[in-house]
C-alpha positions as CSV (number, residue, x, y, z in Angstrom):
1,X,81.6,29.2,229.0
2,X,80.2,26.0,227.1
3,X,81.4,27.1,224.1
4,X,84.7,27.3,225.1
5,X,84.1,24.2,226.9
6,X,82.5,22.7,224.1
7,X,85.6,24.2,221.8
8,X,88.5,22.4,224.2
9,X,86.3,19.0,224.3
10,X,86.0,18.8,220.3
11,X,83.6,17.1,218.6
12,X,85.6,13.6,219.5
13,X,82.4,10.7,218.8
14,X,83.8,8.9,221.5
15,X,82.7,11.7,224.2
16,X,79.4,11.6,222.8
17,X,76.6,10.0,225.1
18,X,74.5,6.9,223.2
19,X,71.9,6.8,225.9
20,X,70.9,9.9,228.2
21,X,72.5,10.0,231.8
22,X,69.0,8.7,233.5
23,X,68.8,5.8,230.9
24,X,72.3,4.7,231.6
25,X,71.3,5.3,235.5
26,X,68.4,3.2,235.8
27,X,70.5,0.4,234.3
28,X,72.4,0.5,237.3
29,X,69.6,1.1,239.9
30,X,70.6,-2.9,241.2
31,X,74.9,-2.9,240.6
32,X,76.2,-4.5,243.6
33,X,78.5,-2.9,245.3
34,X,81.7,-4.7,243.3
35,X,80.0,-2.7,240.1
36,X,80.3,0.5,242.1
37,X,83.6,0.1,243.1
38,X,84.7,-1.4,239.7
39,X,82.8,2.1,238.0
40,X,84.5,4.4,240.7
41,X,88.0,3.1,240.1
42,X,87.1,3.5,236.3
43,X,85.8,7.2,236.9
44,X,89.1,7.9,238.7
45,X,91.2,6.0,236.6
46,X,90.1,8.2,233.6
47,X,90.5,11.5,235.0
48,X,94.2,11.2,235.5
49,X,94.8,9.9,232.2
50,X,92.8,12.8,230.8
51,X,95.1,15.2,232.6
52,X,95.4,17.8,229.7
53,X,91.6,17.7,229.6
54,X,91.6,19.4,233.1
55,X,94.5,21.3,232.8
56,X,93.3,22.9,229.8
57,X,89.8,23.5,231.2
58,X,91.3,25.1,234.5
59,X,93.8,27.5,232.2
60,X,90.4,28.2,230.6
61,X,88.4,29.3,233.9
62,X,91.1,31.8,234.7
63,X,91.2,33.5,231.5
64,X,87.5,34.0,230.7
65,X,87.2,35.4,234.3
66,X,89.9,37.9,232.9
67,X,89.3,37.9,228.7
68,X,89.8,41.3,227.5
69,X,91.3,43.1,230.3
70,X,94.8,44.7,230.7
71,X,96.7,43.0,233.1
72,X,94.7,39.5,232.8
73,X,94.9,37.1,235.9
74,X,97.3,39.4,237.4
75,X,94.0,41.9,238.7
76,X,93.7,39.1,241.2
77,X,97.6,39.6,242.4
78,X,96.7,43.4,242.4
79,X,93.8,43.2,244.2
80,X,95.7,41.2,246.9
81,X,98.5,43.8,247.1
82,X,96.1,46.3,248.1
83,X,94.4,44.4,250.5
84,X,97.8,43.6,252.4
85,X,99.2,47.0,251.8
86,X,96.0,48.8,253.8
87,X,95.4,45.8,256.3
88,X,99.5,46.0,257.1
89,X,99.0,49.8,257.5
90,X,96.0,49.8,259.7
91,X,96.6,46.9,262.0
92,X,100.2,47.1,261.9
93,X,99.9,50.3,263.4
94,X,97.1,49.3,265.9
95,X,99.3,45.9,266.8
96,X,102.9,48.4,267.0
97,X,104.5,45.8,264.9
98,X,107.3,46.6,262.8
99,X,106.6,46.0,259.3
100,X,109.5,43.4,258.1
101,X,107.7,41.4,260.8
102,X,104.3,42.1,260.4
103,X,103.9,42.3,256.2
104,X,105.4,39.1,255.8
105,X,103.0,37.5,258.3
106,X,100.2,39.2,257.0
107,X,101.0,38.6,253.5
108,X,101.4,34.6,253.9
109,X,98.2,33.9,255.9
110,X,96.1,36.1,253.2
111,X,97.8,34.5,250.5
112,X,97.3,31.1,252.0
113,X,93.9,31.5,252.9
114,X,92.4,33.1,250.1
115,X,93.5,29.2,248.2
116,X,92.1,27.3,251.3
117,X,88.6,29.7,250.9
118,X,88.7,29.2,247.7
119,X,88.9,25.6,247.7
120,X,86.1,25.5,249.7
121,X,83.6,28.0,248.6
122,X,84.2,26.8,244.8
123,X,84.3,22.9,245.6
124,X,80.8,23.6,246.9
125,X,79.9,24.5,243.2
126,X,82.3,21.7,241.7
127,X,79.3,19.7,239.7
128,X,76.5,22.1,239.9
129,X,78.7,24.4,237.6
130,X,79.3,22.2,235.0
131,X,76.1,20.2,235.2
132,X,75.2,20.6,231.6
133,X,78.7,18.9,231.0
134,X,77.8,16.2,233.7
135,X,74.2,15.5,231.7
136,X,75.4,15.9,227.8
137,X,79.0,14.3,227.8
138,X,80.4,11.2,229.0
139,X,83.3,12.4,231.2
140,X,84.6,10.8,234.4
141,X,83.3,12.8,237.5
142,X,86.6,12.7,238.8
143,X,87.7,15.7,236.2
144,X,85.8,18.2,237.9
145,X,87.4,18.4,242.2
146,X,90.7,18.2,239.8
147,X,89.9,20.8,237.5
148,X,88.7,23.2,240.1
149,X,91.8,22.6,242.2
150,X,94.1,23.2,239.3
151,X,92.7,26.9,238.2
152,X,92.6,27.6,242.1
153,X,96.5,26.7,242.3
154,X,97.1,28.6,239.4
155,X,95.6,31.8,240.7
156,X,97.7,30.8,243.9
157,X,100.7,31.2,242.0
158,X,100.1,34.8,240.6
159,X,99.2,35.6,243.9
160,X,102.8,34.1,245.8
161,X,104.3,37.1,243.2
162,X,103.4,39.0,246.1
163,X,105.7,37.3,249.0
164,X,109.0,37.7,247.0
165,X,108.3,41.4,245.9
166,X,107.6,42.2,249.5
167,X,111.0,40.0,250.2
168,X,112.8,42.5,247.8
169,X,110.8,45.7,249.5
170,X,111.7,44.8,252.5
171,X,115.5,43.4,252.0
172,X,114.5,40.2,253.8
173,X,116.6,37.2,252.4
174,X,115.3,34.2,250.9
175,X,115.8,31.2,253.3
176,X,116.0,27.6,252.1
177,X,113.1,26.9,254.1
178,X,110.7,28.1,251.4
179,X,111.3,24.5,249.9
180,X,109.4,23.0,252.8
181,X,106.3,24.8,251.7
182,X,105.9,23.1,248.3
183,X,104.9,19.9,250.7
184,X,102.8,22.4,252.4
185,X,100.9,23.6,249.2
186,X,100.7,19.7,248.1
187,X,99.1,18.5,251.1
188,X,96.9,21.6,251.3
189,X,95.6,20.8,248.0
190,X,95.2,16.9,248.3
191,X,93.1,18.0,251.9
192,X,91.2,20.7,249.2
193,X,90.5,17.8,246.5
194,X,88.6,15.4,249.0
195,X,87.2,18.8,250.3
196,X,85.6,19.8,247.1
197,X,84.5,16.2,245.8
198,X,82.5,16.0,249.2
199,X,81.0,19.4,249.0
200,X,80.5,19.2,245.6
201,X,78.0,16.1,245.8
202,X,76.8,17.6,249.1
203,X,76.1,21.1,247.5
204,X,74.5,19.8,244.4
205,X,71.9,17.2,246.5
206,X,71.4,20.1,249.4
207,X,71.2,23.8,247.4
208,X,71.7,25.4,250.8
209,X,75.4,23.9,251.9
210,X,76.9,26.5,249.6
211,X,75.1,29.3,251.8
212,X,76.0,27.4,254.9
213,X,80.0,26.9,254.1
214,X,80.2,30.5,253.0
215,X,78.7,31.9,256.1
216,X,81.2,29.1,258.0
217,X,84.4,30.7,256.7
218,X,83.5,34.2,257.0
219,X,83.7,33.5,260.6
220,X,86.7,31.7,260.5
221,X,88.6,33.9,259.0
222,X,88.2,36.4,262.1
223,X,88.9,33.1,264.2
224,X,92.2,32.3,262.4
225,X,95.7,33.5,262.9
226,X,95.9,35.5,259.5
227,X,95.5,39.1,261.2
228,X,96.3,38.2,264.5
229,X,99.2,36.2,265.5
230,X,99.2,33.2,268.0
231,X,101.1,35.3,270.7
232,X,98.4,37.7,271.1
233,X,96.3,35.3,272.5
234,X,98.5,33.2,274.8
235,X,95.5,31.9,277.0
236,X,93.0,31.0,274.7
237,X,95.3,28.2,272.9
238,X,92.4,26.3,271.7
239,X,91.1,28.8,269.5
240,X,93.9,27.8,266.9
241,X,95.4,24.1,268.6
242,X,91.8,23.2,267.4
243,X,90.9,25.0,264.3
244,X,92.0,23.2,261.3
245,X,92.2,26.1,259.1
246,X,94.9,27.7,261.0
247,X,97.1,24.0,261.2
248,X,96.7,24.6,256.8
249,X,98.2,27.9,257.1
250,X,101.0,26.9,259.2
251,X,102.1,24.3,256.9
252,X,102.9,26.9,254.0
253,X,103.3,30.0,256.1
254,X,105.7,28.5,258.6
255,X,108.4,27.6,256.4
256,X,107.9,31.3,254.1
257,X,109.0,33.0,257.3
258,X,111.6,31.1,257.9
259,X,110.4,28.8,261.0
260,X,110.1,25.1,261.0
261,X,106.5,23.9,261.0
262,X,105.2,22.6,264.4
263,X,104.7,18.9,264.7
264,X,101.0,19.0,265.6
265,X,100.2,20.8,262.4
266,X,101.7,18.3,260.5
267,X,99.5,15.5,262.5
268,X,96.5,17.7,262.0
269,X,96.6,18.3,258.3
270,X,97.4,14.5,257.5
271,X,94.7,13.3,260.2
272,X,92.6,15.6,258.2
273,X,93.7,14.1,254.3
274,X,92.8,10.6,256.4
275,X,89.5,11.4,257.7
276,X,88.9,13.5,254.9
277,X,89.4,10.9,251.7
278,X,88.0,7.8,253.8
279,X,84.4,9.9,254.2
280,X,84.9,11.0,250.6
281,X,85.5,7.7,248.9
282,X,82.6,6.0,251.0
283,X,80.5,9.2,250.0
284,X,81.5,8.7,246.3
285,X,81.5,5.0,245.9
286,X,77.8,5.1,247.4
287,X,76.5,8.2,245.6
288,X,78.4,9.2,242.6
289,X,76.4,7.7,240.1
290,X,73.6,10.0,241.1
291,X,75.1,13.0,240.8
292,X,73.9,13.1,237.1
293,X,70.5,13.5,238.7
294,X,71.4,16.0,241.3
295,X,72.6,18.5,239.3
């Protein structure tokens, strides 16, 4: 992994540290907090105009996950397929559901969550993964929460193959409302970009959190409507009016099956991105210069 990191970052001078990361720290140990918010806009500012620095980096992850097999990234799509095809068998039959109803349902909430877990469980590792990247080059921190986003929606998108061959399978037309998830997947994504920025400072000052987080969505996966639908459970309302995980489903998965999405999901997820980013950007602004150290 750092040579092919070290390969797609070339030997530019310009990346090149002068001073090591603590040297260039301890001049900072007294900024005021005009010099952090000057360096944090910087850091930002960077990163997007660096765009094919990430994009190549996160194209890079995927493939050296996959290097030398058959089928590539698709193992992951495969690997999905059987899991809906044996969890639609099994509970499909324990539920009595009809299977153009069921698979599609089932399909959508696995897809979605397995991006939304991801997001999560690998934004815990965002800097720690890279941190002899964060120590040796001078690269704006801001590369990495995109980077990891970007591979994670790319294995996303092998994974939505999925949905339409089971459309096909199952001779269920495609309804314009599929167009209303792409804001779905965007706001999903800008809620799993603050997500892993925060974790990923939190993870690499406390080595537990990514114990912690992983342990946290095993046991919301069980307490989200991926499996199980809402209607199963019509007096115990708060268990998904309350869980946020299940409003990020519903912003994709309503609009793959054809319903509109419900108001309140749409209130939750962007009360979410609100909370989310303000905590994030105070979090970063105050700390991010000591991440270097962390790691």
């Amino acid at each position: 992994m750092e040579r092919v990191e070290a390969a797609v970052l070339g030997s530019r001078p310009s990346l090149a540290r002068p001073k090591s990361v603590a040297a260039r720290h301890d001049q900072h140990v007294w900024e005021t907090s005009a010099d952090r918010t000057t360096s944090m806009l910087r850091d930002v500012t960077e990163a997007v105009q660096r765009w094919p620095l990430w994009i190549r980096l996160g194209w890079q992850d995927v493939l050296l996950r996959y290097r030398r097999s058959l089928l590539g990234p698709f193992w992951l799509t495969l690997s999905m397929g059987i899991m809906i095809a044996t969890l639609g068998r099994i509970y499909g039959g324990i539920l009595h559901l009809p299977a153009d109803k069921y698979l599609p349902f089932l399909a959508t909430g696995l897809i979605i969550w397995s991006l939304i877990s991801s997001l999560v469980s690998e934004g815990c590792q965002t800097f720690i993964e890279s941190d002899w990247l964060i120590r040796q080059v001078d690269l704006p921190l801001t590369i990495f929460p995109i980077r990891m986003v970007w591979r994670n929606l790319i294995v996303f998108c092998h994974h939505v193959v999925i949905y339409f061959l089971l459309l096909i399978y199952l001779h269920i037309p495609v309804r314009w409302t599929v167009l209303t998830s792409v804001v779905g997947v965007a706001a999903l994504l800008m809620n799993g970009l603050w997500c892993g920025t925060l974790l990923g400072m939190l993870s690499a000052r406390f080595r537990d959190m990514p114990q912690i987080v992983t342990s946290l969505l095993q046991v919301a996966f069980f307490a989200t409507p991926i499996i199980w639908s809402t209607e199963a459970l019509t007096g115990d309302a708060f268990l998904w009016t309350l869980n946020p995980f299940y409003h990020l489903i519903e912003i994709v998965r309503a609009p793959l099956l054809g319903f509109r999405v419900p108001v309140q999901s749409w209130i939750a997820v962007a009360g979410m991105a609100a909370a989310g980013w303000i905590v994030t950007v105070v979090a970063f602004h105050r700390f991010h210069r000591r991440i270097s150290y962390w790691v």
